[in-house]
C-alpha positions as CSV (number, residue, x, y, z in Angstrom):
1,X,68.3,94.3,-98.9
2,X,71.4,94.3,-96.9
3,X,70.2,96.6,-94.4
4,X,66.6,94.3,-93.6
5,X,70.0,91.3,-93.1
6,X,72.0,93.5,-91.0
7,X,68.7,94.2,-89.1
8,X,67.7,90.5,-88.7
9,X,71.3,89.4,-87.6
10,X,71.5,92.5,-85.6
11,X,67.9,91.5,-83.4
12,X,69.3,87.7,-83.3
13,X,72.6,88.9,-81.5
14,X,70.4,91.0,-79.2
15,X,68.1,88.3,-78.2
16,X,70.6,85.9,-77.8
17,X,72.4,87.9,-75.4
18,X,69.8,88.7,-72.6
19,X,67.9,86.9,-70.2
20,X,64.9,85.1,-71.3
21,X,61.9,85.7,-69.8
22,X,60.4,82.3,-70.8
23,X,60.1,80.1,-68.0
24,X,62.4,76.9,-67.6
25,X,60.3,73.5,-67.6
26,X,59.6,72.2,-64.5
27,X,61.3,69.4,-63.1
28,X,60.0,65.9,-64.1
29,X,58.3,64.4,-60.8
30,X,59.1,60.5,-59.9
31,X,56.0,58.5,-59.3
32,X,58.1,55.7,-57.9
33,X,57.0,53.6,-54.8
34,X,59.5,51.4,-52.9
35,X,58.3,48.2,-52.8
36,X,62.0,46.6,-53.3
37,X,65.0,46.1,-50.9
38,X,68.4,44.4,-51.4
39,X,69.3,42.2,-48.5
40,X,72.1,39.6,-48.0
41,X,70.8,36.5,-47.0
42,X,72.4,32.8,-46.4
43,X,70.5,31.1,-49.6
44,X,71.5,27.2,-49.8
45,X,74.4,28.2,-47.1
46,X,76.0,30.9,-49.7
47,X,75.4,34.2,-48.0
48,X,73.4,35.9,-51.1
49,X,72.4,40.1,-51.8
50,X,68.9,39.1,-52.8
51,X,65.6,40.9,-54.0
52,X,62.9,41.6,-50.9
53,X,59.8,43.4,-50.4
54,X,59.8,46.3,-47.7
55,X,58.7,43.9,-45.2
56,X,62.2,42.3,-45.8
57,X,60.2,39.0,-47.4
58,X,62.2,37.1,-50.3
59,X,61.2,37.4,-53.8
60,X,60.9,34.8,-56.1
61,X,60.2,34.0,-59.8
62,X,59.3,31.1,-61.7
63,X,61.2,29.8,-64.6
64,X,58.3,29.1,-66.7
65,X,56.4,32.7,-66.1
66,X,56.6,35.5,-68.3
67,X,54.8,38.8,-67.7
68,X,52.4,38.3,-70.9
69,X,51.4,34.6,-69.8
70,X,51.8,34.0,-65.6
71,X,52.3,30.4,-65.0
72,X,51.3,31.4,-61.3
73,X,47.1,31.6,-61.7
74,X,44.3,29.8,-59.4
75,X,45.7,27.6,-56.9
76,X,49.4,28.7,-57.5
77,X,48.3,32.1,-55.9
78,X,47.8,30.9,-52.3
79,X,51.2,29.5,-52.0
80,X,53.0,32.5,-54.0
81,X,51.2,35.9,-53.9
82,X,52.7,38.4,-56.6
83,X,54.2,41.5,-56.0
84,X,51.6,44.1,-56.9
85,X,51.8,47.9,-56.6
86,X,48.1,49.4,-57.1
87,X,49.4,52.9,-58.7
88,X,52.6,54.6,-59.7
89,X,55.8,53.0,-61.0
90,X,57.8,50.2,-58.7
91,X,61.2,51.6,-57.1
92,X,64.2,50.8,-55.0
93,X,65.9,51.8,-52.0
94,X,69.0,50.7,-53.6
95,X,70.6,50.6,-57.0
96,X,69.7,47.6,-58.6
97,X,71.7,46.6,-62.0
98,X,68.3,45.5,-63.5
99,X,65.0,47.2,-64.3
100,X,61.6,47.4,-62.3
101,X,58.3,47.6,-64.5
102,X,54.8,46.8,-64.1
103,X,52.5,44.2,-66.2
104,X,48.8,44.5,-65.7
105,X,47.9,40.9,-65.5
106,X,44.7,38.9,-64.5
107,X,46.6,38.8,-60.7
108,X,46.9,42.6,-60.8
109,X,49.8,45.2,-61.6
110,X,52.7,43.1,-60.7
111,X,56.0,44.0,-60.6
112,X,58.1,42.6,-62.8
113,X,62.3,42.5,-62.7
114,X,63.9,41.9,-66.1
115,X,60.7,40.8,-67.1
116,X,60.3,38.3,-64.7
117,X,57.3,38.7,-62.6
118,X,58.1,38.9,-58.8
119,X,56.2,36.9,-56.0
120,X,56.6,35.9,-52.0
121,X,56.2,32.1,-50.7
122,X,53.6,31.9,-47.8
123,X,56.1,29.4,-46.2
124,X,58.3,32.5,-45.7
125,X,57.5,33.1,-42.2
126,X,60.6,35.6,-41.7
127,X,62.9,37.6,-43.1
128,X,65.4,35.2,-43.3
129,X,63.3,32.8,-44.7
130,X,63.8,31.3,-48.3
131,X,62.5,28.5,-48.1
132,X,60.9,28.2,-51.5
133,X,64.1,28.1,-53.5
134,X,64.3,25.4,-56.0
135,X,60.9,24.0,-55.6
136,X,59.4,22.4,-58.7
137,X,56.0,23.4,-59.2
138,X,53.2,25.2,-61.7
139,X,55.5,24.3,-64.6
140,X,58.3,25.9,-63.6
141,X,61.5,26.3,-60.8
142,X,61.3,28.6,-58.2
143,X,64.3,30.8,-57.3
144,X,65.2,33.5,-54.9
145,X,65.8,36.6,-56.8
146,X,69.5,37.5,-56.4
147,X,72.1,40.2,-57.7
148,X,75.0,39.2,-59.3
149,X,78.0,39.8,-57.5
150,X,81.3,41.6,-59.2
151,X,84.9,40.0,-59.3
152,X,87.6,42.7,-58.3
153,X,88.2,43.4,-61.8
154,X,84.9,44.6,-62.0
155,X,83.3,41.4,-64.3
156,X,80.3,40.2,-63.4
157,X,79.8,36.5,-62.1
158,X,76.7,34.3,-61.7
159,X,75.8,32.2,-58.5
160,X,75.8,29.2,-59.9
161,X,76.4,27.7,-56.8
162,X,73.2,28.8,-54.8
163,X,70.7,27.3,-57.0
164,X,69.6,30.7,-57.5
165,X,69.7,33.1,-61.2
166,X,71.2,36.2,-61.3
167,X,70.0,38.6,-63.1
């Protein structure tokens, strides 16, 4: 009996100790698309690092939409089209500090930020454009999408005084 243990410890010291022959896995393959940008703009005369599509057009959302029930349907649509990537996972040219998703809703595979599902305003003629910032309508506020911006001791602050909700 101690011999078959010294043979079993003995082949688990050998195989530990040369190379393996099994292949390592292969490396995991990003489906993301850039559909996002970061962008300072002048929103409400505060100069702003704000959410855009790669055509450098603001992003919105409204207060009263959430991903499983879009305020924005029907007529709300013309003025604010959503954000909508037909395949693969919604991605970033820069490093945002929250996170891209997708909800399948009845106005397509939108992209949603924190939840929050992302649209343009047709007024936007631009890229500097923001115009639809604090609009009332469909139930909800509009605001500009924007990133929080860090004190020097590294603590996050708000932009309260934009009009705007950081995220």
């Amino acid at each position: 009996m101690q011999k078959l243990i010294g043979l079993i410890a003995l082949g688990f010291a050998v195989a530990s100790c040369g190379t393996s022959n099994t292949p390592a896995p292969a490396a995991a393959t990003s489906t993301a698309v850039p559909v996002i940008a970061v962008v300072s703009k002048s929103i409400k005369g505060q100069t702003e690092d704000v959410l855009t599509n790669t055509n450098a057009r603001t992003l919105y959302y409204l207060t009263s939409d959430t991903a499983a029930t879009p305020a924005c349907a029907s007529q709300c649509l013309n003025n604010w089209p959503p954000l909508v990537l037909s395949s693969g996972d919604p991605g970033s040219g820069a490093s945002l500090p929250g996170k891209l998703t997708i909800a399948t809703t009845p106005n397509g595979r939108v992209v949603l930020y924190n939840g929050h599902p992302l649209y343009t305003f047709v007024k936007d003629q631009t890229s500097t454009d923001a115009k639809g910032e604090g609009i009332n309508a469909f139930g909800g506020t509009w605001h500009v999408v924007t990133l929080k911006k860090t004190t020097t001791k590294g603590t996050p602050t708000t932009n309260a005084g934009t009009g705007g909700v950081s995220f």
